[in-house]
C-alpha positions, -999 to +999 in steps of 0.1 A: -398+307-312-404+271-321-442+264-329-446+235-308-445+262-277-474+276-287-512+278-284-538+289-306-560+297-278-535+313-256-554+344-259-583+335-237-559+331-205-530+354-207-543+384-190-553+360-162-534+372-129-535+341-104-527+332-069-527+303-049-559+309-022-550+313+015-556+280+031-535+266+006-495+257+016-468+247+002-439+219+012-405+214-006-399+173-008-370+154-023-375+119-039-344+104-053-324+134-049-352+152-068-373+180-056-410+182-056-434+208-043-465+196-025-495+219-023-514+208+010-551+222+007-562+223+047-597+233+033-605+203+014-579+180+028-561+170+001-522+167-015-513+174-047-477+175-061-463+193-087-424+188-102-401+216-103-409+228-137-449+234-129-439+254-096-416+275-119-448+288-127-473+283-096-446+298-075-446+330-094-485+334-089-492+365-068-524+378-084-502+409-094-486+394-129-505+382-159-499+349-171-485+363-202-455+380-190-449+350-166-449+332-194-422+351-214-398+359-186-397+316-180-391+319-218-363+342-217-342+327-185-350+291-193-355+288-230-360+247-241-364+236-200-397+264-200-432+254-207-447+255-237-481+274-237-501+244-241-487+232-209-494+267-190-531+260-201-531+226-191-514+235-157-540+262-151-571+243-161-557+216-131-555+244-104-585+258-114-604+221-114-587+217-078-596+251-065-561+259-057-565+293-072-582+321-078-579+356-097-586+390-092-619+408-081-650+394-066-655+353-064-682+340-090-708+328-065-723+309-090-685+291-103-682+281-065-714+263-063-709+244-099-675+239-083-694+225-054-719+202-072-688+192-096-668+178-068-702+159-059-705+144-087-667+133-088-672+114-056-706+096-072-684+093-101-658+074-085-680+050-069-696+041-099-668+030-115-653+012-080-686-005-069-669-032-043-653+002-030-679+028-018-671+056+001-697+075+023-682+106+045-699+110+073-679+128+102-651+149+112-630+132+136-604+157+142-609+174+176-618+139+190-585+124+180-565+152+192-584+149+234-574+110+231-548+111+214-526+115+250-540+082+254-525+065+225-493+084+220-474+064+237-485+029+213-475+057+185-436+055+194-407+032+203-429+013+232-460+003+207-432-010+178-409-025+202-443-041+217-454-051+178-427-071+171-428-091+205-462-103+195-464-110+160-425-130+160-444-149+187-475-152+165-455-161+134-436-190+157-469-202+169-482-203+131-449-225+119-455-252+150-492-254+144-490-247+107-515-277+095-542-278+124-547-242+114-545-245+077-571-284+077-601-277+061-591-237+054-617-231+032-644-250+047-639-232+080-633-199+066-669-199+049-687-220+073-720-200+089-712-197+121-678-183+112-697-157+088-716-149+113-687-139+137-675-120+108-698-097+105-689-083+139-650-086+140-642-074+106-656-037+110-647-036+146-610-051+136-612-024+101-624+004+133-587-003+149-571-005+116-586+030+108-582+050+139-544+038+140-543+057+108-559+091+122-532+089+152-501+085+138-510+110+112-523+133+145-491+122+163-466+145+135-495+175+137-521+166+104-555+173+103-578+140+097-609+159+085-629+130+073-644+096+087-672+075+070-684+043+058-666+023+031-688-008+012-658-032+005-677-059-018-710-043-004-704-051+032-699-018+053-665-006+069-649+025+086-625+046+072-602+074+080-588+101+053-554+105+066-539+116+030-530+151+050-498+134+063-488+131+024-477+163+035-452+153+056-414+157+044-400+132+060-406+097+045-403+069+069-434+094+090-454+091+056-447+055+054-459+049+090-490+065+087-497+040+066-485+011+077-505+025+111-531+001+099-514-031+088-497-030+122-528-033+139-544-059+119-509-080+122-514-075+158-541-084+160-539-118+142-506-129+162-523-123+194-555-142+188-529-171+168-520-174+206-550-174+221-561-200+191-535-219+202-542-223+237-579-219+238-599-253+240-627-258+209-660-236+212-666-198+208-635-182+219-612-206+195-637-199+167-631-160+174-596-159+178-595-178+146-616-152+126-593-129+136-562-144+125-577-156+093-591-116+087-557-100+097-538-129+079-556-124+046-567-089+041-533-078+045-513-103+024-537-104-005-553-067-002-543-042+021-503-049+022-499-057-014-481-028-030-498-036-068-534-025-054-539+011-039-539+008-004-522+012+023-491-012+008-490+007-021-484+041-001-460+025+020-442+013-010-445+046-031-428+066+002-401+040+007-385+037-032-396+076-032-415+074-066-448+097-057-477+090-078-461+057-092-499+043-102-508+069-120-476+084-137-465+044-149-498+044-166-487+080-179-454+070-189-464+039-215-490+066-229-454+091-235-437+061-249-468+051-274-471+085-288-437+096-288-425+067-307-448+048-322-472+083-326-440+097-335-448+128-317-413+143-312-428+178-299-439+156-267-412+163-241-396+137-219-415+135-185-396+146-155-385+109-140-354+093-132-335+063-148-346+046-110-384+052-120-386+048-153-378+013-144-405+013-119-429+026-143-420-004-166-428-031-142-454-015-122-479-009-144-485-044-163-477-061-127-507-039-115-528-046-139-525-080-143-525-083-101-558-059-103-579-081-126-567-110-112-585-099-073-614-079-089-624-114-109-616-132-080-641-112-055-664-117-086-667-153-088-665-153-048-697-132-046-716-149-076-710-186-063-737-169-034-751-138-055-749-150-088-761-112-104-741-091-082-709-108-088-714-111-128-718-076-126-689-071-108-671-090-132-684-071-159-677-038-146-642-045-137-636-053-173-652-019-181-632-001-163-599-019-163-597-024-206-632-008-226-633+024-210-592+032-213-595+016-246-625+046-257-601+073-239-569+062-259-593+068-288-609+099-280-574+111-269-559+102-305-589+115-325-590+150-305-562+157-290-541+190-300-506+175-293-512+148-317-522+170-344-494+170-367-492+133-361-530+123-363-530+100-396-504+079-381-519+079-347-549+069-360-535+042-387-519+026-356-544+026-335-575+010-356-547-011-374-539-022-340-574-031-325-580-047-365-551-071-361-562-081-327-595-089-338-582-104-369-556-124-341-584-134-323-608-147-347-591-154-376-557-169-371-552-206-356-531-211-328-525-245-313-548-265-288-531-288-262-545-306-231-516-310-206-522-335-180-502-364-160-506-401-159-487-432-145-470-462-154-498-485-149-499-519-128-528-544-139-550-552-112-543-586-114-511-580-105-520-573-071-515-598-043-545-597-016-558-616+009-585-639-002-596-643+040-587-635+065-557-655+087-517-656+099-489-661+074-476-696+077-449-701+054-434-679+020-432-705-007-408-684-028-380-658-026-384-625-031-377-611-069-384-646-082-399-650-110-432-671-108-455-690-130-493-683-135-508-708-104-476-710-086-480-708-048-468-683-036-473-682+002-499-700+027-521-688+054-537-705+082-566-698+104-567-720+136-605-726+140-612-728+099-610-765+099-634-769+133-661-746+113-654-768+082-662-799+102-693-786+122-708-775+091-700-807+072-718-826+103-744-802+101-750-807+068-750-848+075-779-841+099-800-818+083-800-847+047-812-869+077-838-849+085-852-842+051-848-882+041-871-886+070-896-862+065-901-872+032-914-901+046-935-894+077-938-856+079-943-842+037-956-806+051-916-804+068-896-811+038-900-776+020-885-760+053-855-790+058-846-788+019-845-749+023-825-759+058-799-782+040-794-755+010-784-730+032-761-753+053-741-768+020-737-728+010-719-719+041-698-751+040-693-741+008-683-713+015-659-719+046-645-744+021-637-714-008-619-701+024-594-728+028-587-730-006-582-687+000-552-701+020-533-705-007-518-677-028-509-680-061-493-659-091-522-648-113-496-643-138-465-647-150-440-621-132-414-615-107-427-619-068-424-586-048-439-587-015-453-555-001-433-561+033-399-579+039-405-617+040-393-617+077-422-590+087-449-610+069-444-645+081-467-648+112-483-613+103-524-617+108-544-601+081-576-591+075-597-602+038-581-575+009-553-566+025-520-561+003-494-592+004-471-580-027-473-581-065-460-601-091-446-574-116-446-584-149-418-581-170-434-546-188-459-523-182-484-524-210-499-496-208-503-460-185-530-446-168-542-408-173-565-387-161-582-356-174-601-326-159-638-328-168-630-290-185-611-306-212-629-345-220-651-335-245-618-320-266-599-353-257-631-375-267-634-356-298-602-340-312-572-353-305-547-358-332-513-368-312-506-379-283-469-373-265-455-379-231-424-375-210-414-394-179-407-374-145-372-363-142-366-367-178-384-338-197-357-336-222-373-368-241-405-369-258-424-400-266-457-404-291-480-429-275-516-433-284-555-431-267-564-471-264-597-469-243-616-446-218-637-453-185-668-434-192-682-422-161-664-394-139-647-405-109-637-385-078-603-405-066-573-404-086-555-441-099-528-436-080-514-407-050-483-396-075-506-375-098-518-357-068-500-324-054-488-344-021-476-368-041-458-344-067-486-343-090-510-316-104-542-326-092-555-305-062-566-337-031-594-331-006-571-324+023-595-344+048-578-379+029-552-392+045-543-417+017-542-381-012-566-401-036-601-384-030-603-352-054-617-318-054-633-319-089-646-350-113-621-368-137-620-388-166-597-421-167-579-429-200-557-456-208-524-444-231-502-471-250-465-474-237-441-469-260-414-491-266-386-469-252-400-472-218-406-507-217-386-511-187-396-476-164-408-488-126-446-496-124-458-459-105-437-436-125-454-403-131-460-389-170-467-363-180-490-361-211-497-334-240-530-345-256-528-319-292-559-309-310-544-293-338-555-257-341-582-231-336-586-194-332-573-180-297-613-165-297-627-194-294-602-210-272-614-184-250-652-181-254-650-224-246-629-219-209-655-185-200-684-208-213-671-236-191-666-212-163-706-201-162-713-236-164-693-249-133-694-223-110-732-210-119-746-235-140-753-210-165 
């Protein structure tokens, strides 16, 4: 018999005779035409699945056979497909952990209460190392849902789905005609106090619904629901039901209802108060039906539907593709794959999966992981722009548990583990060599440092046509596209009554020199008072004067005339003092206009050692340009509405600006030369722009965006 079947401390559990306990039974499932036994324990309410080559064994236990001569007769009848003994010891120490079995003679009192305090501790255990996810059991709900459930049952069936989709296809309707009054200011409404405040009531009486629909549909196909508490989801309390009993269930699409008992709800929910939102006039009850839909809207896109964290989406997703266990078995199958052939462990068996799920477990797990950080930081930064400890500590525990802690078990594993002992050097030279090279990656070797941003094709200033005062459009001294002369008038205005004012004044004037001529000579205590009199009379008729000569429009350049409207829309048009009349283009651009995050100015003020670019639509071409000068103060509106994301561009707007140049963060302005190749692009094209600062460890790179993290969002 080949040594990698067996043990060298097989002796301490052969003459072990086991048996599965009496409250615990059994269910035959098939997942992708692959059968599965699922060991439902009624006394502690839990599910735990086993493929068909562990209930080879488990089904033999009848507390009359040793494990020994179990052992040998799987040995005999199934040669290579039986378990090695390493894998009976394994098997056992699971049920035994689980309390799924038990042996011959009197129980060990004292076994059952370390048992006891052990499963304690587990559940401290596991909300230690999930702190935005505390659970605290605090009642049986079972005999109360079965006397209401008569009430329910018929929102359990045909009626309550048939009923579901009425409402929510309404609700999603409503949400596509009204789409932006209800997304305007999302994010200002969402976290505004008063809606806080209403949030404090509806989510844990909306998360009560969601709960309760899982304890009756899981009632509704004969489970037991044995346990109801609170859950702390990011601190702040919420019900929950454990309806894992109804993993039990053989048929699928019952499974996947159970779980989906609570999405329906919440998606109920949220499409009926979208309608009441939608007709209800502004004041409490729109501000309510709103927290609803935003709750119900949210939680289950980003959270409780999404199949890539463990909740009810991810149940609902395992039953459906019928991959049990997919979380935990991906995770499971990458550690195979590293130690069977990079380990080059060749004893390790294949695990028991299908061609279907060992595709799963290849895209699940990264897509998890990545998804997982990605909320965890998220809810940390959330709760630290408020509780700036608390969500640091978050952050820091989520990278504890999600990439220290599995890196000390992968190392604990390799140094002590008894199926890697033929294969420890190597398992170890990989492993340190690995976590070497990645430090040496990280701190040793350059990788490049770029700045992407966007710019435009810039348009002087003085390029700009305005109106000097206010008045009508008289006449349009030149066609349209015609090129024009610095001083060259362009097109006259007119203001009836600016020529009356002129002449008042000017008479005004002629009286008030009057007076002062005369008091000089029989009144001197007047004349301080006339002469201040006659200045301020000769500045407004200077001033009504500048006016006239405002009439006239001319080219403050040399250029080709473009009016902002058709000539025959303009003549006779009133307008007010600044408002556009056209441009006169020159014949090139000299130079574009870019703007960079305040994250990355002190790099471009510093470091930059080229500079390339490539016009919109065009990305095939890349031009060198250079930095020519920099406005040095932040600014909070953009040069122009192209490099914002209304207009195409990058740059997030504040969505209360109609015109898309207001922005949500500070940025710098820089000036780029053109280069000669795009002499003749349009004035208002969009660039974008690669600003490189040579090279520097990937280390660094990442210490300077987590350093400039603390410092915008805490300050610290």
């Amino acid at each position: 018999m080949s040594e990698s079947f067996l043990s060298t401390i097989w002796y301490r559990v052969k003459e072990l005779k086991p048996k599965l306990r009496a409250h615990i039974t059994v269910h035959r499932h098939r997942y992708r035409g692959q059968p599965w036994y699922v060991l439902h324990d009624h006394g502690a309410g839990r599910i735990h699945r086993f493929t068909p080559g562990a209930y080879m064994l488990i089904g033999q236990f009848d507390g009359t056979r040793d494990i020994d001569t179990l052992w040998k007769d799987l040995a005999e009848t199934h040669d290579a497909d039986a378990p090695s003994q390493d894998d009976v010891i394994q098997l056992l120490s699971k049920l035994h952990q689980q309390d799924l079995i038990q042996y011959e003679g009197s129980p060990d009192v004292a076994e059952l209460l370390e048992r006891y305090n052990k499963q304690s501790r587990q559940i401290v255990k596991q909300n230690l190392t999930n702190p935005v996810s505390i659970r605290v059991p605090l009642w049986d709900p079972d005999a109360f849902l079965t006397k209401t459930l008569p009430f329910v049952r018929p929102l359990t069936g045909w009626f309550g789905l048939l009923l579901w989709f009425v409402v929510v296809a309404a609700g999603v309707i409503a949400a596509f005609m009204n789409w932006e009054p209800l997304t305007q200011n999302f994010t200002d409404r969402l976290l505004a106090t008063e809606n806080l405040v209403i949030t404090l009531v509806t989510y844990p009486l909306l998360k009560a619904l969601h709960e309760l629909a899982h304890g009756y549909l899981a009632k509704r196909w004969g489970a037991e629901v044995r346990e109801m508490g609170i859950m702390f989801l990011v601190f702040f309390p919420v019900p929950y039901v454990d309806a894992s009993a109804a993993a039990a269930f053989r048929n699928k699409w019952r499974r996947a209802a159970v779980s989906a008992g609570g999405i329906f709800i919440e998606t109920f929910v949220a499409a009926a108060a979208l309608l009441v939102w939608v007709g209800a006039e502004s004041g409490f009850v729109s501000a309510l039906a709103y927290n609803l839909v935003m709750i119900g809207g949210i939680s289950t896109i980003v959270v409780n539907g999404n199949p890539l964290l463990k909740f009810d989406g991810y149940y609902i997703f395992t039953d459906l593709i019928e991959v049990p266990n997919l979380s935990n078995r991906a995770n499971a199958f990458y550690g195979h794959l590293i130690q069977r052939y990079i380990f080059n462990a060749k004893q390790l068996r294949e695990k028991n999966a299908t061609l279907g799920e060992r595709i799963w477990f290849l895209i699940y797990s990264p897509a998890a992981f990545v998804y997982r950080m990605s909320v965890m930081i998220g809810i940390a930064l959330f709760v630290a722009s408020s509780y700036f400890v608390i969500g640091v500590c978050i952050a820091l525990w989520s990278i504890f548990n999600a990439i220290i802690k599995p890196s000390f078990k992968h190392i604990r594993h390799v140094l002590t583990s008894s199926q890697l002992r033929k294969v420890r050097a190597r398992a170890q030279a990989w492993t340190f060599g690995t976590i070497a090279v990645v430090i040496a990656a990280l701190a040793l070797i350059p990788l490049p440092l770029r700045t992407d941003t966007e710019g435009v094709i810039w348009l002087p200033e003085t390029a700009y046509l305005r109106a000097g005062t206010s008045g009508f459009i008289d006449d349009i001294a030149v066609q349209r596209g015609q090129v024009v002369m610095p001083g060259k008038t362009l097109l006259t205005m007119t203001e009836p009554t600016l020529n009356a004012r002129i002449d008042a004044l000017d008479q005004r004037r002629q009286e008030l020199q009057l007076r002062l001529t005369a008091a000089e000579v029989t009144d001197r205590a007047t004349v301080d008072i006339a002469r201040l009199e006659l200045r301020d009379a000769e500045a407004e008729l200077d001033r009504e004067r500048a006016r006239a000569l405002d009439l006239a429009i001319t080219a403050p350049l040399e250029g080709r005339f473009e009016p902002a409207l058709p000539p025959a829309d303009l003549e006779g048009r009133f307008l007010s003092e600044g408002d556009l009349i056209g441009y006169v283009l020159p014949a090139s651009a000299e130079h574009i206009r870019m703007v960079v995050p305040q994250a990355d100015i002190g790099l471009v003020r510093d470091r930059v050692d080229k500079v390339e670019l490539k016009l919109a639509g065009f990305l095939e071409d890349t031009h060198e340009a250079m930095l020519l000068r920099a406005v040095p103060t932040a600014l909070n509106a953009l040069p122009n509405p192209a490099l914002g994301q209304a207009g195409g561009g990058r740059f997030l707007t504040d969505p209360t600006d109609q015109q898309g140049m207001t922005t949500m963060e500070p940025l710098f302005v820089f000036d780029i030369s053109l280069p000669q190749a795009l002499e003749g692009t349009p004035y208002g094209t969009r660039v974008h722009v690669r600003l490189d600062h040579g090279l520097e460890p990937a280390g660094a790179q990442i210490f300077r965006r987590a350093r400039q993290l603390f410092l915008s969002r805490f300050g610290a």
